[in-house]
C-alpha positions in Angstrom: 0.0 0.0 0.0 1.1 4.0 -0.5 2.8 5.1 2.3 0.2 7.9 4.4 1.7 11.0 5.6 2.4 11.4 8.4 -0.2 12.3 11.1 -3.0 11.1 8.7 -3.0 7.4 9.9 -2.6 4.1 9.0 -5.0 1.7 6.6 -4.3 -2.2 7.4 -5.5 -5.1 5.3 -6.1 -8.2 7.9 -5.9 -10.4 5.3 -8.9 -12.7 3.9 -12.1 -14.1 5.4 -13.1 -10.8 7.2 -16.3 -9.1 6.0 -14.5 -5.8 6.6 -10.5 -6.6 6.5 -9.8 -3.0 6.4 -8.8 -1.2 9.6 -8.2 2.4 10.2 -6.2 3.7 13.1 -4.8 6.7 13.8 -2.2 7.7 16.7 -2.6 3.9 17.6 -6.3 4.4 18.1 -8.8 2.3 15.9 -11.3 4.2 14.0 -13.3 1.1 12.7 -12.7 -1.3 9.9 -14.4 -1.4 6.4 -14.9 -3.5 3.7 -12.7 -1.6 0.9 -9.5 0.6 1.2 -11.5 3.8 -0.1 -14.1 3.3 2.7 -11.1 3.0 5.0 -9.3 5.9 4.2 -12.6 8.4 3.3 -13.0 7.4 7.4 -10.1 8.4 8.4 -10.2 11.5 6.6 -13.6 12.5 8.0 -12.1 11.9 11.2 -9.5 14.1 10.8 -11.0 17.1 9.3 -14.1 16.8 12.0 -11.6 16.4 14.8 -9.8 19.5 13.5 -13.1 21.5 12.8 -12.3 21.9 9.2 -15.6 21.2 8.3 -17.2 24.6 6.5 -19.6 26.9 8.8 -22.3 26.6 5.8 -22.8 22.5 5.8 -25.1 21.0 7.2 -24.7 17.5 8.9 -26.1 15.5 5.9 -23.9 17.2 3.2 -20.1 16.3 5.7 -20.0 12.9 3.9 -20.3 14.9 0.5 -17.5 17.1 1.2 -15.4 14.0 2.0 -15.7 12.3 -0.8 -15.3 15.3 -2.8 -11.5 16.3 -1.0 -11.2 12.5 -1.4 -11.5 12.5 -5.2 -9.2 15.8 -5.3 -6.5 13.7 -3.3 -6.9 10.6 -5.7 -6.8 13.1 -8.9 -3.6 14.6 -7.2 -5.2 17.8 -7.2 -5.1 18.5 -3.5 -2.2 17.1 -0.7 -2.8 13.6 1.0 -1.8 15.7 4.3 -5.0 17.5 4.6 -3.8 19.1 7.9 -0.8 21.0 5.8 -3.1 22.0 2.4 -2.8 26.1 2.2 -6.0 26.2 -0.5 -8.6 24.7 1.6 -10.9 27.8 1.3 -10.6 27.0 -2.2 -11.8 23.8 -2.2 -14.7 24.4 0.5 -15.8 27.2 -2.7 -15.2 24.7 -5.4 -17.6 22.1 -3.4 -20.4 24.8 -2.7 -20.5 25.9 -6.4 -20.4 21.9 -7.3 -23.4 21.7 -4.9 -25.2 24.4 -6.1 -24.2 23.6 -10.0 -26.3 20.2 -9.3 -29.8 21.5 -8.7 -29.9 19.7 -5.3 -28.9 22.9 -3.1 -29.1 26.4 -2.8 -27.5 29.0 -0.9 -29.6 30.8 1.7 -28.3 32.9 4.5 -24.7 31.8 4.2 -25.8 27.8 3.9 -26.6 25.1 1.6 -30.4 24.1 2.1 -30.9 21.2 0.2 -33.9 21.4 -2.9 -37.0 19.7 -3.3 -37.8 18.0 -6.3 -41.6 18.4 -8.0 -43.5 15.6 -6.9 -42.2 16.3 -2.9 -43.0 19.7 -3.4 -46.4 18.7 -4.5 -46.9 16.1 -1.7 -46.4 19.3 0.9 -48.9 21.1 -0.9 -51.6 19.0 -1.8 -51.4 17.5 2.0 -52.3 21.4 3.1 -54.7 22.0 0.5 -56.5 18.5 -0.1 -58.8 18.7 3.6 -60.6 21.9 2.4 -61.1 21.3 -0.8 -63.9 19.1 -2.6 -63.4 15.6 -3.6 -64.2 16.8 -7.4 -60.7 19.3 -6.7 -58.6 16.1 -5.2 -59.8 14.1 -8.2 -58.7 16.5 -10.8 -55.5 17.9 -9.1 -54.1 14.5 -8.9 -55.3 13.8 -12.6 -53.4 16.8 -13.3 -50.4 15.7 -11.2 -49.9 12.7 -13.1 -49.8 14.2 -16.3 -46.8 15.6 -15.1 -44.5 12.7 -15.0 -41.5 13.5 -16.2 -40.8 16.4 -14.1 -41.6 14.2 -10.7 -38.2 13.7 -10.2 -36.7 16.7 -11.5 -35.2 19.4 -8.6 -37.1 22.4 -8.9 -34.2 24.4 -9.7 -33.2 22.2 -12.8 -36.7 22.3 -15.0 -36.5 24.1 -17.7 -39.8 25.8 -19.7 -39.4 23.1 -22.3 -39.9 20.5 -19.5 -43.0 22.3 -18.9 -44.1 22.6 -22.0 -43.4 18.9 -23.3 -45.8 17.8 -20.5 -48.3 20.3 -22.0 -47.3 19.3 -25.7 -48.2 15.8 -24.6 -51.4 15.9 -23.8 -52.5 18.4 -26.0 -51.5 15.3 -28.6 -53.8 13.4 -26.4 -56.6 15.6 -27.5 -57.5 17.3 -24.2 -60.0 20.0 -23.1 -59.5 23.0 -21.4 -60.6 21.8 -18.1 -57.7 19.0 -18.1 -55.1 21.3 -19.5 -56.1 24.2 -17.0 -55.5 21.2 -14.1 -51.9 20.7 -15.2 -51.4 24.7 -15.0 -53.0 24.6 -11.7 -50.8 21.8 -10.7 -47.7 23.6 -11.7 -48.8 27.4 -10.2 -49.0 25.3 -6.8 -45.8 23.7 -6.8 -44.0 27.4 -8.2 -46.1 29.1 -5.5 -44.9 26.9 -2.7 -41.1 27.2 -4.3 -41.0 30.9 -4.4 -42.9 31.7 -0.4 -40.2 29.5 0.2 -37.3 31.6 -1.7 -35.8 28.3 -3.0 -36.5 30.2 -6.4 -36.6 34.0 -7.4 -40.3 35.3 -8.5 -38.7 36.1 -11.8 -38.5 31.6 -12.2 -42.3 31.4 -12.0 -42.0 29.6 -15.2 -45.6 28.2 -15.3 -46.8 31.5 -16.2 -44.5 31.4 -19.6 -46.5 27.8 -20.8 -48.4 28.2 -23.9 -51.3 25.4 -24.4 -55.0 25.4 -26.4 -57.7 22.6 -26.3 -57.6 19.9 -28.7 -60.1 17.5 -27.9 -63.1 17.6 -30.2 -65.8 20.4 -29.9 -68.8 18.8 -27.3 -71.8 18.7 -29.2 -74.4 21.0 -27.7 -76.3 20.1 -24.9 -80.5 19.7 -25.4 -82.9 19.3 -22.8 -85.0 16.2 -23.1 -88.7 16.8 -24.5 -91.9 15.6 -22.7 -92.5 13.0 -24.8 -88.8 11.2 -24.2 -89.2 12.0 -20.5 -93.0 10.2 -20.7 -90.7 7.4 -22.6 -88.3 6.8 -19.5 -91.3 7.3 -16.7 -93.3 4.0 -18.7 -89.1 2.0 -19.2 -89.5 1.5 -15.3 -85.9 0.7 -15.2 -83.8 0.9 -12.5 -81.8 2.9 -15.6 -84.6 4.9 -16.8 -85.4 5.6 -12.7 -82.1 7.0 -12.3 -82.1 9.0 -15.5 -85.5 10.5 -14.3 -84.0 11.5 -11.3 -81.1 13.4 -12.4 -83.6 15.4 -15.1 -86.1 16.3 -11.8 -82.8 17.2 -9.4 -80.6 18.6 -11.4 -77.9 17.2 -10.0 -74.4 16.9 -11.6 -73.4 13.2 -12.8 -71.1 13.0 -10.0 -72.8 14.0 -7.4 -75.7 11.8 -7.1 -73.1 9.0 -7.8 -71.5 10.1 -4.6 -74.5 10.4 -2.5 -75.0 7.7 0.3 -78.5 6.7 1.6 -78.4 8.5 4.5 -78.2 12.1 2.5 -81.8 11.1 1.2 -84.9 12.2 3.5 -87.3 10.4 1.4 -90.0 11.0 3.7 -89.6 14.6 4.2 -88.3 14.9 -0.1 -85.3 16.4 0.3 -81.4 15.5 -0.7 -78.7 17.2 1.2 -75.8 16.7 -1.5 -73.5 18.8 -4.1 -69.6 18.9 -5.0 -67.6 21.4 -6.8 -67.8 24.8 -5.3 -68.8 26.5 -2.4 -72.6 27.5 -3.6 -72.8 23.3 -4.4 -71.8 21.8 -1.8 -74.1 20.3 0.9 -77.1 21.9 -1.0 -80.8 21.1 0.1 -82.2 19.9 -3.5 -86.6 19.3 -3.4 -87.5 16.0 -4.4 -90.5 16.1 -7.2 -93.7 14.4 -6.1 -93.3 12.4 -9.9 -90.0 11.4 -8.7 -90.9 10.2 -5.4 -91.3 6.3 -6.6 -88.7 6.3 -8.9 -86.1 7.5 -5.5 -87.8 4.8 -3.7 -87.2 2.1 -5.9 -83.5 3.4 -5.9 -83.5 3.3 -2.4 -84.7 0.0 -2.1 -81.3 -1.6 -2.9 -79.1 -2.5 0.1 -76.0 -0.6 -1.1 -74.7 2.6 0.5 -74.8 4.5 -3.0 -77.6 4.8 -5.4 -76.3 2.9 -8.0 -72.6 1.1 -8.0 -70.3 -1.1 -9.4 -68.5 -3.9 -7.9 -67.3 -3.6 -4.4 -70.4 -1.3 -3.8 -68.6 1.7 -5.1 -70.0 4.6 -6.8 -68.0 4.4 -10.7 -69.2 7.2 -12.6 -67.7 5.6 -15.9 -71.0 2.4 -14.8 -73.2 4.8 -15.1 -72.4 6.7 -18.4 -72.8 3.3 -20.1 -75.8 2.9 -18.4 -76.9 6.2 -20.1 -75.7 5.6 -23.0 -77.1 1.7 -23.0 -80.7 2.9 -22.3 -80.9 6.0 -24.7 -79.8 3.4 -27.3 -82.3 1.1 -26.1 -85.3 3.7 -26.2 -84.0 5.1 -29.4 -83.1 8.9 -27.3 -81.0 11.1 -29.2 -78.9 11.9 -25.8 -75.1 11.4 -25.9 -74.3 13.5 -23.1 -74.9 12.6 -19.3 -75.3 16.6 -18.8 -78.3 16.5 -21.0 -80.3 15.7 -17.3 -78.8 18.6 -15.8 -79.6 20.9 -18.5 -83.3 19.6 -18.5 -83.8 20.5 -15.1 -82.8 24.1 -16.0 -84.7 24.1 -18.9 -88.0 22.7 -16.9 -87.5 25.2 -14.0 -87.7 28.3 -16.3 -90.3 27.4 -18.7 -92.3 26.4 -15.2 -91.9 30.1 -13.4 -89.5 28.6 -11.0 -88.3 31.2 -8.1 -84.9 32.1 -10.3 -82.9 32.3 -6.9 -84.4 28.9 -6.0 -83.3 27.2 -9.5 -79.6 29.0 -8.9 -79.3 27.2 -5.7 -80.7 24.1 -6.4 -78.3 23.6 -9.4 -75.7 24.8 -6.8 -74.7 28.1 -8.6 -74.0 31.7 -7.3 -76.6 33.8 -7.1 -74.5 36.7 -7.9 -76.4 38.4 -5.2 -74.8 39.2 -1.9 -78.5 39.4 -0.4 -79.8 35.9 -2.2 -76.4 34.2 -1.6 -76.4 35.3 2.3 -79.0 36.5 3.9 -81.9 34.1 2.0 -82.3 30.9 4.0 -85.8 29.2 2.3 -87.7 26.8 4.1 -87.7 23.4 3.1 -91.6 23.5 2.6 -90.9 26.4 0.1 -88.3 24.9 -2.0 -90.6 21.9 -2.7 -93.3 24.8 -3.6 -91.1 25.6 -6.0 -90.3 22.5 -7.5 -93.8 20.9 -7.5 -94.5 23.3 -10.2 -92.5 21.6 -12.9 -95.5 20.1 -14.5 -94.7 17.9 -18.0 -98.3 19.1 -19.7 -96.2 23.2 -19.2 -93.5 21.7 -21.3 -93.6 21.7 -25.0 
């Protein structure tokens, strides 16, 4: 073996059959033993530069190892003295190692030390852990959708993505033919994790890059939405499907596809008609929605069922893509030009204001603003009122 200087210890090979043969000592005191010579002698090294508080003010604990190996390399390259203790460009080296550091993505400097940097995805974790109890289920759903989209920066450091990272992700799934809903997710998804990166000055405001991404739907223009006419509506009342019963309920609620998917049994007062359900935004959620009288058998037939949503899949779980080929399955069946699951929801609207429905009453059961400080705060109707209100939907009124 190359003879050490002296005062930088001794490495000894104790021959074969040792898990770690190598032994370090220095001034006849044993430092441990390893299993190669460079673990041996990176030990001893650490050793002597802690020992003789070399180590830089600005490291942290985790990055000493780091800087060892990094002197290490510099003594193997014969860049740097294998007498540590007698190198006169140390203060060199502990700048040569920050700007290394700091070159890799993985650290910045702040306040004089090197904080290590997050990637995207733990970023994102932080985040959606804050965020994700206040929000709706709907928001959880499509922030992770958006999330995933976003793949290949998951592992990325924050401070090494680049716009075209960004915008391949967005490139992507615009080939994928998406809407703007998905596309505004991603953005979403990216404005949180650059938000949470700046508060946190591991990047300048001027790195916001998400705010540079350029992006335009692709997916195919939604044909446009019609109501269902009396006579299609009489067509579903005489199916007396399970199907045609659910179908019937939606048109009479309102109610998103979603959200009476997600309501369980014990959200339905059948007896005193009324639904306490609603998702998406803050006018939506826990809404009171009427229950028609014409609906009134239809919802107890649904209810009939033993499972804790209205209508599931396997494992008694509410799968929204079930019932959209349940829709789809019975329009085909009774011949119904519908294609679109919002064609219920758009019904209900349609009914309500051909019927002389209480416009403020119609907002709120849909579970929109009323743009109305006055209707949005201070009204409060009575239950008896709303289902007034939505006993006079009346199928002879509709054309």
């Amino acid at each position: 073996m190359k003879r050490r200087p002296k005062g930088m210890g001794s490495v000894t090979y104790l021959g074969k059959g040792r898990r770690k043969p190598f032994v370090a000592t220095l001034n006849k005191k044993c430092i441990g033993t390893y299993k190669t010579k460079n673990e041996c002698e990176k030990a001893l090294l650490k050793y002597i530069i802690v020992n003789n508080n070399m180590v830089p003010d600005y490291l942290d604990a985790e990055l000493i190892d780091d800087y060892i190996s990094f002197i290490y390399e510099m003594q193997q390259s014969n860049l740097l003295s294998d007498d540590i203790l007698a190198c006169c460009n140390l203060e060199m080296v502990e700048k040569l190692f920050k700007q290394q550091m700091i070159s890799s993505g993985k650290y910045i400097e702040k306040t004089q030390s090197l904080i290590e940097v997050l990637t995207f995805k733990e970023i994102w974790e932080i985040e959606y852990a804050r965020l994700c109890n206040d929000k709706s289920q709907s928001w959880r759903e499509n922030r992770s959708a958006g999330f995933k989209n976003l793949s290949h920066l998951h592992d990325m450091y924050i401070t090494q993505i680049k716009i075209s990272d960004i915008q391949s992700c967005f490139d992507e799934a615009m080939k994928q033919k998406s809407g703007i809903s998905k596309l505004n997710s991603i953005k979403n998804v990216c404005s949180i994790v650059y938000n949470y990166a700046i508060r946190n000055e591991i990047i300048e405001p001027d790195r916001n890059l998400p705010q540079y991404i350029m992006y335009k739907p692709t997916a195919e223009k939604r044909a446009k939405r019609k109501p269902f006419t009396k006579d299609e509506i009489k067509t579903l009342f005489n199916d007396d499907t399970i199907e045609s019963k659910l179908i019937l309920t939606y048109i009479y609620t309102g109610m998103r596809p979603i959200e009476l998917l997600t309501i369980q049994r014990e959200s339905i007062h059948i007896e005193e008609r009324y639904i306490i359900a609603g998702v998406k935004t803050e006018a939506g959620k826990n809404r009171i929605i009427p229950i028609h009288k014409d609906i009134m058998p239809c919802v107890r037939d649904l209810l009939n069922d033993t499972n804790v949503y209205l209508f599931t899949g396997k494992k008694n779980k509410h799968i929204y893509n079930i019932y959209r080929l349940a829709y789809h399955d019975t329009m085909k069946r009774l011949s119904l030009q519908h294609n679109d699951t919002y064609d219920t929801r758009h019904t209900f609207s349609t009914l309500s204001k051909l019927c002389n429905l209480d416009n403020a009453v119609r907002k709120k059961i849909l579970g929109h603003s009323c743009n109305d400080i006055t209707d949005d705060v201070y009204t409060h109707e009575p239950i008896h009122y709303l289902i007034d209100q939505i006993d006079k939907i009346n199928l002879l009124d509709y054309c």
